[in-house]
PDB file of N, CA, C and O in Angstrom, chain B, residues numbered from 101:
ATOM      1  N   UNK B 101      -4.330  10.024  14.943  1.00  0.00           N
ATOM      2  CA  UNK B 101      -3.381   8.998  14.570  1.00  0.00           C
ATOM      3  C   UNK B 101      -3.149   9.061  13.061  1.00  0.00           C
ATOM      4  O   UNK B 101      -4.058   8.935  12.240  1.00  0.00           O
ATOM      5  N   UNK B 102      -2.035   9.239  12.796  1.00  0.00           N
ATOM      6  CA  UNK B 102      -1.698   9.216  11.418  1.00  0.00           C
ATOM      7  C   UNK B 102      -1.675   7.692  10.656  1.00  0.00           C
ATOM      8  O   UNK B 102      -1.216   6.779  11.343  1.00  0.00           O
ATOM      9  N   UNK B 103      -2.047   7.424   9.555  1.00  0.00           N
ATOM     10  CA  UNK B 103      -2.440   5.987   8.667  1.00  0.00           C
ATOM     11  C   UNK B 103      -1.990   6.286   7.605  1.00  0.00           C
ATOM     12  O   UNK B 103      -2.375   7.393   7.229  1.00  0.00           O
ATOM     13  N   UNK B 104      -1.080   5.586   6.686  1.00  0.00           N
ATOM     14  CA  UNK B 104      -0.359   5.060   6.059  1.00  0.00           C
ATOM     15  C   UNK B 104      -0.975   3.825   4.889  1.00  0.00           C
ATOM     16  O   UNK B 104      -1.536   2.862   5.412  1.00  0.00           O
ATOM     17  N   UNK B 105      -0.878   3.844   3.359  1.00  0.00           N
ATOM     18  CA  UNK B 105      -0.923   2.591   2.897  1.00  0.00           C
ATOM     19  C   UNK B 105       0.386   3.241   1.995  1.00  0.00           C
ATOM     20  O   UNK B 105       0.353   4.376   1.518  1.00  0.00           O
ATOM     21  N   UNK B 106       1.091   2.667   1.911  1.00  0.00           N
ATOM     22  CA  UNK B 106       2.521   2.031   1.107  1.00  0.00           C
ATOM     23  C   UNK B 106       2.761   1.335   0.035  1.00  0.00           C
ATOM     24  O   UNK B 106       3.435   0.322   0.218  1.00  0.00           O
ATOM     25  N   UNK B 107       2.279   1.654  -1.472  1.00  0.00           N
ATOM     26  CA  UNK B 107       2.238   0.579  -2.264  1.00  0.00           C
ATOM     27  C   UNK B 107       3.399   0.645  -2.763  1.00  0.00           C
ATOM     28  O   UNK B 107       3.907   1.697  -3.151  1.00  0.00           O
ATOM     29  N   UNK B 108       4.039  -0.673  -2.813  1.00  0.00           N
ATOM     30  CA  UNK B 108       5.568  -0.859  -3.320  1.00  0.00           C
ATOM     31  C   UNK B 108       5.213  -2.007  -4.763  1.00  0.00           C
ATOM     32  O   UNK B 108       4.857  -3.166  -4.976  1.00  0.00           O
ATOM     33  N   UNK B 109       5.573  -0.832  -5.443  1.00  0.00           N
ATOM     34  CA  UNK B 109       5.471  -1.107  -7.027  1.00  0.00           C
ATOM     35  C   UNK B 109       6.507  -0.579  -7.740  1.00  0.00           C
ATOM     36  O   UNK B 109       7.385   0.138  -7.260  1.00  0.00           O
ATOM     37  N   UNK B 110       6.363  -1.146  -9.625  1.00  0.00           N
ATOM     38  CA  UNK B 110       7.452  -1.112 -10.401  1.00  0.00           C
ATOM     39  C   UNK B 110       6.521  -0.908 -11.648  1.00  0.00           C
ATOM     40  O   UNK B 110       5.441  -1.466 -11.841  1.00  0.00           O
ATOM     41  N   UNK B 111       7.322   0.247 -12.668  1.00  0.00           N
ATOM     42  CA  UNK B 111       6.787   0.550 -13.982  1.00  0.00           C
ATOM     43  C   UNK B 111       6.427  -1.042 -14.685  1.00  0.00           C
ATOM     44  O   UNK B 111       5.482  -1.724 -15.081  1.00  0.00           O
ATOM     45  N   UNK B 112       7.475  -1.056 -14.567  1.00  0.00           N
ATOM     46  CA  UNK B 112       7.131  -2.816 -15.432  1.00  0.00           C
ATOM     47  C   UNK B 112       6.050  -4.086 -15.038  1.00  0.00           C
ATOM     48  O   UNK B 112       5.460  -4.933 -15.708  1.00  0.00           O
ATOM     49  N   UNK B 113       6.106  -3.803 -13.815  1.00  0.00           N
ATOM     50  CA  UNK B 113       4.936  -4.845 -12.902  1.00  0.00           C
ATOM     51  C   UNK B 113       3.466  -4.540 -13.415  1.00  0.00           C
ATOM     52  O   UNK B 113       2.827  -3.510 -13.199  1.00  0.00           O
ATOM     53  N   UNK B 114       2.992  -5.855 -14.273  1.00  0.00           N
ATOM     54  CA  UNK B 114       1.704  -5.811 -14.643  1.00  0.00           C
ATOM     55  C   UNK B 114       0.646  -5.912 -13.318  1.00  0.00           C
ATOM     56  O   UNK B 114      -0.216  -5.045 -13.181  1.00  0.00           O
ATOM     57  N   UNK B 115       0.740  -6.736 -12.609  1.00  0.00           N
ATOM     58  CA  UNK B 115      -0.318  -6.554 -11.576  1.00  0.00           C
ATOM     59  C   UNK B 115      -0.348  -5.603 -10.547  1.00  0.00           C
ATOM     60  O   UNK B 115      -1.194  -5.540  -9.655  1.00  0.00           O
ATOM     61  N   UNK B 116       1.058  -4.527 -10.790  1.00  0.00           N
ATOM     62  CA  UNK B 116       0.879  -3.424 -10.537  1.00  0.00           C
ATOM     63  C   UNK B 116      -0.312  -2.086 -10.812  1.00  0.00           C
ATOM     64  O   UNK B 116      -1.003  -1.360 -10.098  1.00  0.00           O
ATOM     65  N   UNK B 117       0.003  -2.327 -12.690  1.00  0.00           N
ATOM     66  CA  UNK B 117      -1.512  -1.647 -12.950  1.00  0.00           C
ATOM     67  C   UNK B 117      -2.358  -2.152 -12.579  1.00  0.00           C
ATOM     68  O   UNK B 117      -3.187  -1.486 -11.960  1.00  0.00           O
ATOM     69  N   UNK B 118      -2.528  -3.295 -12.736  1.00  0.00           N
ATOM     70  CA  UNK B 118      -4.142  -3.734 -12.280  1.00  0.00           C
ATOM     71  C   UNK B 118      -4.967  -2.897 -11.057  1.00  0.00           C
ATOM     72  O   UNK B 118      -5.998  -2.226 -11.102  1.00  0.00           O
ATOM     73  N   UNK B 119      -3.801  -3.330  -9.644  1.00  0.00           N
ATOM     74  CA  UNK B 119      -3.964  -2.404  -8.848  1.00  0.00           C
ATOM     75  C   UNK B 119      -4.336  -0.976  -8.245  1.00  0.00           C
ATOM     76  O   UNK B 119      -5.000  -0.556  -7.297  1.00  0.00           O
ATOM     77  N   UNK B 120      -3.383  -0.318  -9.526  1.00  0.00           N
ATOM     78  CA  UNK B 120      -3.538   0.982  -9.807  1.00  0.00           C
ATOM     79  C   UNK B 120      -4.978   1.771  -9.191  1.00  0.00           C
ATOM     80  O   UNK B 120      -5.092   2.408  -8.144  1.00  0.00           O
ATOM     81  N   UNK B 121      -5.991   1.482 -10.224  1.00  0.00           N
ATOM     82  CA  UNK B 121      -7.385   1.996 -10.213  1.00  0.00           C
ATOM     83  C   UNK B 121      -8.349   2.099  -9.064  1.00  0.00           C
ATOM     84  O   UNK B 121      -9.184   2.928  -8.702  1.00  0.00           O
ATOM     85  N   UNK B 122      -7.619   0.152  -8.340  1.00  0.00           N
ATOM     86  CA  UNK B 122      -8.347   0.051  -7.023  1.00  0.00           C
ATOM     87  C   UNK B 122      -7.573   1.150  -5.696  1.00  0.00           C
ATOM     88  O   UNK B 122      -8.123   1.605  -4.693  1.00  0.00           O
ATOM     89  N   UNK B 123      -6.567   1.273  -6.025  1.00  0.00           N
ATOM     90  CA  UNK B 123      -5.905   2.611  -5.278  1.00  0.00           C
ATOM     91  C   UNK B 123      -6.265   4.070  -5.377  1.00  0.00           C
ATOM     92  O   UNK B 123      -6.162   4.754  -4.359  1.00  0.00           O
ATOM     93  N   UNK B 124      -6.631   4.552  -6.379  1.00  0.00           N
ATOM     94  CA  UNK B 124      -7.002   5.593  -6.796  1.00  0.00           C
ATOM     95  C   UNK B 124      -8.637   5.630  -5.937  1.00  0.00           C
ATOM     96  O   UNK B 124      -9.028   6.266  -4.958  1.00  0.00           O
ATOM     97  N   UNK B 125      -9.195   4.793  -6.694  1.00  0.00           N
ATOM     98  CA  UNK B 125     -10.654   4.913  -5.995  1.00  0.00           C
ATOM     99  C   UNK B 125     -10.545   5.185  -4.289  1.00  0.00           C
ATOM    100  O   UNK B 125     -11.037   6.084  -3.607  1.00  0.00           O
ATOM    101  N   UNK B 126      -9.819   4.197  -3.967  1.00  0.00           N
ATOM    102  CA  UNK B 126      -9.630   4.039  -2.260  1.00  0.00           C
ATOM    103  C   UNK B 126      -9.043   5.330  -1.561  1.00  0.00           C
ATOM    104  O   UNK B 126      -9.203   5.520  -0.355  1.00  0.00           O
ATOM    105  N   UNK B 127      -8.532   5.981  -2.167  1.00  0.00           N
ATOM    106  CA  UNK B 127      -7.969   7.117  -1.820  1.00  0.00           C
ATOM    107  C   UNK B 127      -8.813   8.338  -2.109  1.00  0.00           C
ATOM    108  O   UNK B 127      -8.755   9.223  -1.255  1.00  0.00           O
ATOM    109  N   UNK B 128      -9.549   8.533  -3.110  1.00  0.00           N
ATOM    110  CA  UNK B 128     -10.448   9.619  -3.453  1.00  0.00           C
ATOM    111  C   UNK B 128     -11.505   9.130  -2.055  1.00  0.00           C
ATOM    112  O   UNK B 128     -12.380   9.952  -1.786  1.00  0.00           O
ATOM    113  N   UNK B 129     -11.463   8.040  -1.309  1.00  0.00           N
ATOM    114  CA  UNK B 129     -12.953   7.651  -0.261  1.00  0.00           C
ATOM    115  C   UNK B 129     -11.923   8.315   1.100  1.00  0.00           C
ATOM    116  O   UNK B 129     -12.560   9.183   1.697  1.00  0.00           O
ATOM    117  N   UNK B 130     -10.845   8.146   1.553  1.00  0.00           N
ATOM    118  CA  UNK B 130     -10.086   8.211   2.322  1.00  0.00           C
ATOM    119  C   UNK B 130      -8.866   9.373   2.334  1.00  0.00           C
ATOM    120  O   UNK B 130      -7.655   9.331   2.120  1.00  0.00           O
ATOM    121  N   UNK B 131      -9.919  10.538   2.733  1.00  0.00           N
ATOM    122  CA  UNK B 131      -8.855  12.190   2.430  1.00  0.00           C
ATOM    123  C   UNK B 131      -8.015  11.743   3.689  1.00  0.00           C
ATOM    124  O   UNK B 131      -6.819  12.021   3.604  1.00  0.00           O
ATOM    125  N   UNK B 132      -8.318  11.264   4.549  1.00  0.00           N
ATOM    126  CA  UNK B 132      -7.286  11.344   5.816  1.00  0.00           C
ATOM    127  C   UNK B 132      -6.116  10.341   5.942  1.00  0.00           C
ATOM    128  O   UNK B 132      -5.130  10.573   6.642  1.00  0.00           O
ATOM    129  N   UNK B 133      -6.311   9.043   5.114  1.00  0.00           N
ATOM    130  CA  UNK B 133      -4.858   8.546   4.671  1.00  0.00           C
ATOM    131  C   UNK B 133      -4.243   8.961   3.942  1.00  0.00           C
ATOM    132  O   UNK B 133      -4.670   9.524   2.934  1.00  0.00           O
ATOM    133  N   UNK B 134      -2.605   8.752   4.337  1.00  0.00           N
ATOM    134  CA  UNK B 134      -1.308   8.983   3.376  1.00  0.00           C
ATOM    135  C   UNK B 134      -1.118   8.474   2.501  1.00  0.00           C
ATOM    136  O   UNK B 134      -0.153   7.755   2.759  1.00  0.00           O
ATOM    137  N   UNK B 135      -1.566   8.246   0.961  1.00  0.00           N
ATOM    138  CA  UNK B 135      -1.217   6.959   0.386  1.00  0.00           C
ATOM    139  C   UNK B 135       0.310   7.638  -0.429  1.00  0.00           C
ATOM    140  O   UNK B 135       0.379   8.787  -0.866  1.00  0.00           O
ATOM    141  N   UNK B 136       1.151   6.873  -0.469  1.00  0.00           N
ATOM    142  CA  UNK B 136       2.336   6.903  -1.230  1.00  0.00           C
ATOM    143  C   UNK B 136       3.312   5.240  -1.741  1.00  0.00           C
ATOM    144  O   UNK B 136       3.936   4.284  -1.280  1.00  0.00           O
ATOM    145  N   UNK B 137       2.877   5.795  -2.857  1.00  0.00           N
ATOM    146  CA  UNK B 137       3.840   5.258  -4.148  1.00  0.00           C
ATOM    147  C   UNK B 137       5.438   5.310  -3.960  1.00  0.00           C
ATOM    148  O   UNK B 137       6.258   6.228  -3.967  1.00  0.00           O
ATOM    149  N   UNK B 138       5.544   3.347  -3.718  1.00  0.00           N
ATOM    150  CA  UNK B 138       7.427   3.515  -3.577  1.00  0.00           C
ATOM    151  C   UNK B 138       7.842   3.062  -4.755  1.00  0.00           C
ATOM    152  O   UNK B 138       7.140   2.109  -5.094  1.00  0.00           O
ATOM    153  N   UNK B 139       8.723   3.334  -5.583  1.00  0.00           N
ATOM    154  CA  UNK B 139       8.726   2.533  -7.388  1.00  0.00           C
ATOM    155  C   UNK B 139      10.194   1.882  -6.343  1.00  0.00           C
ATOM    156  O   UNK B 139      10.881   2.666  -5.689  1.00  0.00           O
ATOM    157  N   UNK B 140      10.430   0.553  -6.362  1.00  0.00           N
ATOM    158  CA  UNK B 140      11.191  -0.391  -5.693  1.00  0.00           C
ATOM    159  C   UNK B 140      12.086  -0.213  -6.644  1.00  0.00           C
ATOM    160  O   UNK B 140      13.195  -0.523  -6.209  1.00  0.00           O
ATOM    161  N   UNK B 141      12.123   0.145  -7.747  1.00  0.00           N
ATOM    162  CA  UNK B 141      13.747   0.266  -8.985  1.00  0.00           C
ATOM    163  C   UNK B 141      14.278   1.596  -8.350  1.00  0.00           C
ATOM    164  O   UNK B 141      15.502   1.656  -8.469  1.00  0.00           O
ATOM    165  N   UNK B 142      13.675   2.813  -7.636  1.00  0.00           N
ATOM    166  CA  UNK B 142      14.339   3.600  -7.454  1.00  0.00           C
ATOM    167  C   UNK B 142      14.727   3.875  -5.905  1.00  0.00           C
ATOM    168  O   UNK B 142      15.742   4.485  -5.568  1.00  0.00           O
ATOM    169  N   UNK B 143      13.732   3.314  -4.981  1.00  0.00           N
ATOM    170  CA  UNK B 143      13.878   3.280  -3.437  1.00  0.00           C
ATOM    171  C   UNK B 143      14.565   2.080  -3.103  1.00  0.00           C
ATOM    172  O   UNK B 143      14.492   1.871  -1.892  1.00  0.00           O
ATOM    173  N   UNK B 144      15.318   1.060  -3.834  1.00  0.00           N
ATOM    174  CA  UNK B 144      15.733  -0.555  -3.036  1.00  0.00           C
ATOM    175  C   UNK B 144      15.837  -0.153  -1.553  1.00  0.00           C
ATOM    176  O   UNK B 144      14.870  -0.655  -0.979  1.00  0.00           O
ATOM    177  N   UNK B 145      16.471   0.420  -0.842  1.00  0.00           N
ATOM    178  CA  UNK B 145      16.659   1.110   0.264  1.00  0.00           C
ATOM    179  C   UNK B 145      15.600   0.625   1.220  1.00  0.00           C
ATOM    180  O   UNK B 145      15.775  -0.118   2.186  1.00  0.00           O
ATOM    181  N   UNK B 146      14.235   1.275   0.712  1.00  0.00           N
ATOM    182  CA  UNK B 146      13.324   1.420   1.524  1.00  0.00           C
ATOM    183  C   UNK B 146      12.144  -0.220   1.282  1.00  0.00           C
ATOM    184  O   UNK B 146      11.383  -0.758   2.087  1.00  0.00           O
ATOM    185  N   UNK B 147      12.455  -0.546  -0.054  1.00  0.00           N
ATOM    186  CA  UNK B 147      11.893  -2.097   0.284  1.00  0.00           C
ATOM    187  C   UNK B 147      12.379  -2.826   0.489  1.00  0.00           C
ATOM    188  O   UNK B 147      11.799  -3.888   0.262  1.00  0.00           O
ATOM    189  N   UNK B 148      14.091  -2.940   1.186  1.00  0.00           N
ATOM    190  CA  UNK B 148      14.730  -3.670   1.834  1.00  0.00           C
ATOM    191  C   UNK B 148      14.282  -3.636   3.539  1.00  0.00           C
ATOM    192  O   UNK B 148      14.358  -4.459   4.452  1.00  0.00           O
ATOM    193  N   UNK B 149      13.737  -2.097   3.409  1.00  0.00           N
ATOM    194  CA  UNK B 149      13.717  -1.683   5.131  1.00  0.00           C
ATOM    195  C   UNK B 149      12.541  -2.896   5.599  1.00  0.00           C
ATOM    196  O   UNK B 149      12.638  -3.641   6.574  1.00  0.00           O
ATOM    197  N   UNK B 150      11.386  -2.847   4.569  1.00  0.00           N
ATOM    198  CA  UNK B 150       9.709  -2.873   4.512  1.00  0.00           C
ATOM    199  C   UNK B 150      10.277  -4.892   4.126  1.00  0.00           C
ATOM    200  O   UNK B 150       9.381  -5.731   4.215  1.00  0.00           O
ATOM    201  N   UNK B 151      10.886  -5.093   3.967  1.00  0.00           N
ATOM    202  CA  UNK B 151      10.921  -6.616   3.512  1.00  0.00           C
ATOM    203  C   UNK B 151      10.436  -7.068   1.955  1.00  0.00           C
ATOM    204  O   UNK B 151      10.613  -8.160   1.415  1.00  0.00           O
ATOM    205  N   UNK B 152       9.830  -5.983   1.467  1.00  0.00           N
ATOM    206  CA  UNK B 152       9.257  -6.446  -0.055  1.00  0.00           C
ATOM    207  C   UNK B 152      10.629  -7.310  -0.864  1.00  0.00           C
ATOM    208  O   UNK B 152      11.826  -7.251  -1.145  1.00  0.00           O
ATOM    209  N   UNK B 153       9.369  -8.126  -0.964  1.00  0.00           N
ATOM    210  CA  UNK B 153      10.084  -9.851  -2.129  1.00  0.00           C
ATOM    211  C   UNK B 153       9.103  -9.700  -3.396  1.00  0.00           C
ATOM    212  O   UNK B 153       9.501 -10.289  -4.401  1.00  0.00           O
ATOM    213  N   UNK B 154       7.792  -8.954  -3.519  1.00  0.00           N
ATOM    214  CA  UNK B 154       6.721  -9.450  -4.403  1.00  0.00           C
ATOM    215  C   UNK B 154       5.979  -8.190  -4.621  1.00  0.00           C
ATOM    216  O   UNK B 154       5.576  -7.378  -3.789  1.00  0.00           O
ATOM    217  N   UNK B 155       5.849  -8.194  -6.332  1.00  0.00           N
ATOM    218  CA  UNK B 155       4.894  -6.689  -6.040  1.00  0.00           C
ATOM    219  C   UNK B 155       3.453  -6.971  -6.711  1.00  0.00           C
ATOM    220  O   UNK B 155       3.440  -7.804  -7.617  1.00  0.00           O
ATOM    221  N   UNK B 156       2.768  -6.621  -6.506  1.00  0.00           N
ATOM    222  CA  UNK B 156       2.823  -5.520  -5.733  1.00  0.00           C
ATOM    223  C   UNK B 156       2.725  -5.700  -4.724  1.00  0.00           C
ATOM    224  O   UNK B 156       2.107  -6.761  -4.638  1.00  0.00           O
ATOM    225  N   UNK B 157       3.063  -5.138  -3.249  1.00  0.00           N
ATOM    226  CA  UNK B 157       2.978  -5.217  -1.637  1.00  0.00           C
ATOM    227  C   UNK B 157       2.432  -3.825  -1.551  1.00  0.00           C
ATOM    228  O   UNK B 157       2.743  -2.782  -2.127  1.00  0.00           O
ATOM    229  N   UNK B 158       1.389  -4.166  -0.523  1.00  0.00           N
ATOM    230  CA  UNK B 158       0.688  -2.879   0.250  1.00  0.00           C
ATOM    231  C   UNK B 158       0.728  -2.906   1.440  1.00  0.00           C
ATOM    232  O   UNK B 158       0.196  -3.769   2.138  1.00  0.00           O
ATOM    233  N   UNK B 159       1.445  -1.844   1.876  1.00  0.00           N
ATOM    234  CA  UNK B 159       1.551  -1.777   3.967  1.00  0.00           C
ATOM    235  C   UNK B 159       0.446  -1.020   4.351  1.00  0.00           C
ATOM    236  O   UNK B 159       0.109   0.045   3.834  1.00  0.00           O
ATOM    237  N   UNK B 160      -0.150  -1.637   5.337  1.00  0.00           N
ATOM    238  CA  UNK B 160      -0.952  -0.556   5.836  1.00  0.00           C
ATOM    239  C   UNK B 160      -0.326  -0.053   7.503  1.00  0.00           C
ATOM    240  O   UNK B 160      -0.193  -0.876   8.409  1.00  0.00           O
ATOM    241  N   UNK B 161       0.034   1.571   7.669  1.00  0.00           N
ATOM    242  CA  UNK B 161       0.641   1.585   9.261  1.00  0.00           C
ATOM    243  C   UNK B 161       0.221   2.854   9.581  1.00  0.00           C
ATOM    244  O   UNK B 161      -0.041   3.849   8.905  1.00  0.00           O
ATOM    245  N   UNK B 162       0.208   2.468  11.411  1.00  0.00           N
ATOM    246  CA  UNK B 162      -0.282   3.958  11.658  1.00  0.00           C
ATOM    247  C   UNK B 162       0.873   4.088  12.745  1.00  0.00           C
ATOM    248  O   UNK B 162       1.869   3.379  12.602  1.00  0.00           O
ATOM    249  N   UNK B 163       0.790   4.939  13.801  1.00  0.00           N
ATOM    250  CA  UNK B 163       1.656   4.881  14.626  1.00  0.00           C
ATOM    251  C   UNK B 163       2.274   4.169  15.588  1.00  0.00           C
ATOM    252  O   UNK B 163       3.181   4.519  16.344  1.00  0.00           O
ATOM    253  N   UNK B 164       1.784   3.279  15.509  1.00  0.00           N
ATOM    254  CA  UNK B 164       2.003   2.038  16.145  1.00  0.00           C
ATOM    255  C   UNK B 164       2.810   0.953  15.331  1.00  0.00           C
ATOM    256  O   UNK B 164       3.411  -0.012  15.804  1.00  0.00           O
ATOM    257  N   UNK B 165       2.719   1.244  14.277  1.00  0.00           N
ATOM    258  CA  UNK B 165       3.872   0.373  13.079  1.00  0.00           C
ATOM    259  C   UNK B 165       2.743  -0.489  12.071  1.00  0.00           C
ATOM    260  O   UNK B 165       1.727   0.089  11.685  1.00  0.00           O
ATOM    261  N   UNK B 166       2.906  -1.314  11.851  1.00  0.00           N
ATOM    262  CA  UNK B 166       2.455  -2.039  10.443  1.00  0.00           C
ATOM    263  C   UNK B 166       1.165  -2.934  11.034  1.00  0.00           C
ATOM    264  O   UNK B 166       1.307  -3.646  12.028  1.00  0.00           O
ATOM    265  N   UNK B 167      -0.198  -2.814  10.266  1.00  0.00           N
ATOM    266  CA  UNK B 167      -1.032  -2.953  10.946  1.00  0.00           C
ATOM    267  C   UNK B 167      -1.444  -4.196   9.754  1.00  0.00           C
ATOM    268  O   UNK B 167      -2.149  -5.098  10.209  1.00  0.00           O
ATOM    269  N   UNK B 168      -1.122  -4.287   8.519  1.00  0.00           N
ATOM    270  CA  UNK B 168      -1.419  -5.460   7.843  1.00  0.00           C
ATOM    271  C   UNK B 168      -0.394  -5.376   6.280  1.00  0.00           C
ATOM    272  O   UNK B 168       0.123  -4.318   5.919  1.00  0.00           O
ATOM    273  N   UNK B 169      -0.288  -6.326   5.717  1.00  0.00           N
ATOM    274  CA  UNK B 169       0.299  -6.517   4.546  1.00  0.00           C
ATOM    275  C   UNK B 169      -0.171  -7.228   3.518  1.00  0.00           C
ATOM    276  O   UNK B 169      -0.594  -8.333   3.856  1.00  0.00           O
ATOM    277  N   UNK B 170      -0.254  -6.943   2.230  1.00  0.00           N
ATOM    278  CA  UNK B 170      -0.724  -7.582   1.162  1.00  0.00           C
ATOM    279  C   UNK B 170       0.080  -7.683   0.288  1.00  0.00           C
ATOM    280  O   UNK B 170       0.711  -6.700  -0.100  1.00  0.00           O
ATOM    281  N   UNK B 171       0.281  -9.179  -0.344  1.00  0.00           N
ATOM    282  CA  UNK B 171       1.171  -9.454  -1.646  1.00  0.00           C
ATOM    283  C   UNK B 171       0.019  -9.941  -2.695  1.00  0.00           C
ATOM    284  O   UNK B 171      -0.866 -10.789  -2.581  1.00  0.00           O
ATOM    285  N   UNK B 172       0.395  -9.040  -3.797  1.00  0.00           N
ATOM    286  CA  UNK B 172      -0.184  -9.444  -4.739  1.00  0.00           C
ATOM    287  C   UNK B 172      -1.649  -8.259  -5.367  1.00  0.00           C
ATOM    288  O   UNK B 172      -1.770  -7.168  -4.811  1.00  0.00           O
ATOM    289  N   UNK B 173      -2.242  -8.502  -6.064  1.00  0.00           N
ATOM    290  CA  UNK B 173      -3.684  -7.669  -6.064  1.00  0.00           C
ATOM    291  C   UNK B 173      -4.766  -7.870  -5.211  1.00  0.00           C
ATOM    292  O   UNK B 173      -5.621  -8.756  -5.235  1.00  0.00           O
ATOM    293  N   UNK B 174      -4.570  -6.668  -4.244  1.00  0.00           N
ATOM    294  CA  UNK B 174      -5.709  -6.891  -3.100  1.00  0.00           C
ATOM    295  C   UNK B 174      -7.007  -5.771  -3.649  1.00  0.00           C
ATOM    296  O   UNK B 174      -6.875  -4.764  -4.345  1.00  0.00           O
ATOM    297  N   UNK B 175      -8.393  -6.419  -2.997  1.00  0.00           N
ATOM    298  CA  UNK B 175      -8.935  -5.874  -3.311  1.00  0.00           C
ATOM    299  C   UNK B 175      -9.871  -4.854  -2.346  1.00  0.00           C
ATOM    300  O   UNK B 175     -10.049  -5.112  -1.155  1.00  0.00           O
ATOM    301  N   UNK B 176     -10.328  -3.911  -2.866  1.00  0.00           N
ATOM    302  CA  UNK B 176     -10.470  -3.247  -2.090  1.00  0.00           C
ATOM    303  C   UNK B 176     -11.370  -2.878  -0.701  1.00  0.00           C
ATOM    304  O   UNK B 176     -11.367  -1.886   0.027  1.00  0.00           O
ATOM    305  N   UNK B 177     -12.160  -4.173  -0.677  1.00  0.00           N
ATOM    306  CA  UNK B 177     -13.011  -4.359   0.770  1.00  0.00           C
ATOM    307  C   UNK B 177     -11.586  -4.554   1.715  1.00  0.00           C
ATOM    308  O   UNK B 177     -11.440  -3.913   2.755  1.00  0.00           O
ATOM    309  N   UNK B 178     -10.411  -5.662   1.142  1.00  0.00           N
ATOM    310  CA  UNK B 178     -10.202  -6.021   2.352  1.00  0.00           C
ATOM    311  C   UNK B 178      -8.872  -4.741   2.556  1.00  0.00           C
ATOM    312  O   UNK B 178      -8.581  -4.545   3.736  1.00  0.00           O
ATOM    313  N   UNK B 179      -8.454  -4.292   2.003  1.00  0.00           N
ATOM    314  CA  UNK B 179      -7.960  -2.841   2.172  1.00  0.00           C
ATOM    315  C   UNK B 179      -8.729  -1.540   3.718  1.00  0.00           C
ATOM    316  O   UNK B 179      -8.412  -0.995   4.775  1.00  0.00           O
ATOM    317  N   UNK B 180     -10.064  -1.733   2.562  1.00  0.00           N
ATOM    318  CA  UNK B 180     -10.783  -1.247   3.908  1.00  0.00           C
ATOM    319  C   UNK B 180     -10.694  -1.758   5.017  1.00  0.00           C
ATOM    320  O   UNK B 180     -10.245  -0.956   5.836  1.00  0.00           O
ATOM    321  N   UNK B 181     -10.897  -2.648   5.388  1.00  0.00           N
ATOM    322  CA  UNK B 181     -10.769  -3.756   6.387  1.00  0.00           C
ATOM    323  C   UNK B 181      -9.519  -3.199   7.165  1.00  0.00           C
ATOM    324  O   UNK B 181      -9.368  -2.924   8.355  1.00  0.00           O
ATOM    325  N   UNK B 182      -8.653  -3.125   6.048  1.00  0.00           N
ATOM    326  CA  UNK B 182      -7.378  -2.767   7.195  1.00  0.00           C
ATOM    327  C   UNK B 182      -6.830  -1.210   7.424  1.00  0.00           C
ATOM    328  O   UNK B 182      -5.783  -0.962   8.021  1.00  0.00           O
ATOM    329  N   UNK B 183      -7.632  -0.294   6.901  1.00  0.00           N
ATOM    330  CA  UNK B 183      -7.580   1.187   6.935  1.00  0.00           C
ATOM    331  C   UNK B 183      -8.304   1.585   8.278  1.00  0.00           C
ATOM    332  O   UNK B 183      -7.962   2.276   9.237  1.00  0.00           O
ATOM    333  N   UNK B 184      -9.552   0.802   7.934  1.00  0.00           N
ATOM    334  CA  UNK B 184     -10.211   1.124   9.520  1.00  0.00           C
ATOM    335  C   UNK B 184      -9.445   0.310  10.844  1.00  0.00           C
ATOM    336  O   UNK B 184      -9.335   0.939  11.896  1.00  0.00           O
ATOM    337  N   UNK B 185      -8.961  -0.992  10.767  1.00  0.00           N
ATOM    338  CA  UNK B 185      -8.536  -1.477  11.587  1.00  0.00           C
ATOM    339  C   UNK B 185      -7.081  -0.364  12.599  1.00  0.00           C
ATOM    340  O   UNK B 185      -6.758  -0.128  13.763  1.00  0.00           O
ATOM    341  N   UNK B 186      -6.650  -0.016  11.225  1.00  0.00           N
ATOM    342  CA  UNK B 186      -5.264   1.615  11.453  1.00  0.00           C
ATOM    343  C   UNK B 186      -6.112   2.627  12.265  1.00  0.00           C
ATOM    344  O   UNK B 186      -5.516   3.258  13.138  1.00  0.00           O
ATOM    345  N   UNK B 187      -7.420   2.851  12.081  1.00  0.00           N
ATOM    346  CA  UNK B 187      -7.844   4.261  12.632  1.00  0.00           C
ATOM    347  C   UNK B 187      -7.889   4.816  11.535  1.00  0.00           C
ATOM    348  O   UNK B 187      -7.122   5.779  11.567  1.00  0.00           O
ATOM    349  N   UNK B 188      -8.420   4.715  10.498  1.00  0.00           N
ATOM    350  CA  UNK B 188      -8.843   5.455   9.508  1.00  0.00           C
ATOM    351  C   UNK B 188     -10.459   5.780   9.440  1.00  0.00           C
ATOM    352  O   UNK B 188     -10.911   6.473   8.529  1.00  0.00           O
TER     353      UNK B 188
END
């Protein structure tokens, strides 16, 4: 099953960086998720598709579609929480 986290962020968005680091880490633990970076100034498109109002937003989805969502700086237990819940 393929798993998905989606962070929909913006150069300018401070609690974007914040985020940043806790993404990086989470991803160096997790070779078998997709993680990809949407910058919402250049995709509107695709965070119109995803509903983003607030950034930062993190999707987590596997093939089955969207398995949880976070607005704001999440941290990274409950990330886990929802990577494994995907089949990660």
């Amino acid at each position: 099953m393929t798993v998905r986290l989606l962070d929909f962020y913006a150069d300018w968005c401070g609690p974007c960086k914040t985020q940043d680091p806790i993404l990086d880490d989470l991803e160096a633990d997790y070779e078998e998720v997709s993680f990809e970076k949407v910058d919402v100034d250049e995709k509107q498109d695709v965070a119109n598709e995803y509903q983003v109002r607030s950034l930062p937003t993190l999707i987590v989805e596997n093939d089955d579609g969207i398995v949880d969502r976070f607005v704001g700086v999440t941290q990274r237990e409950d990330l886990e929480d929802a990577l494994k819940q995907a089949g990660a």
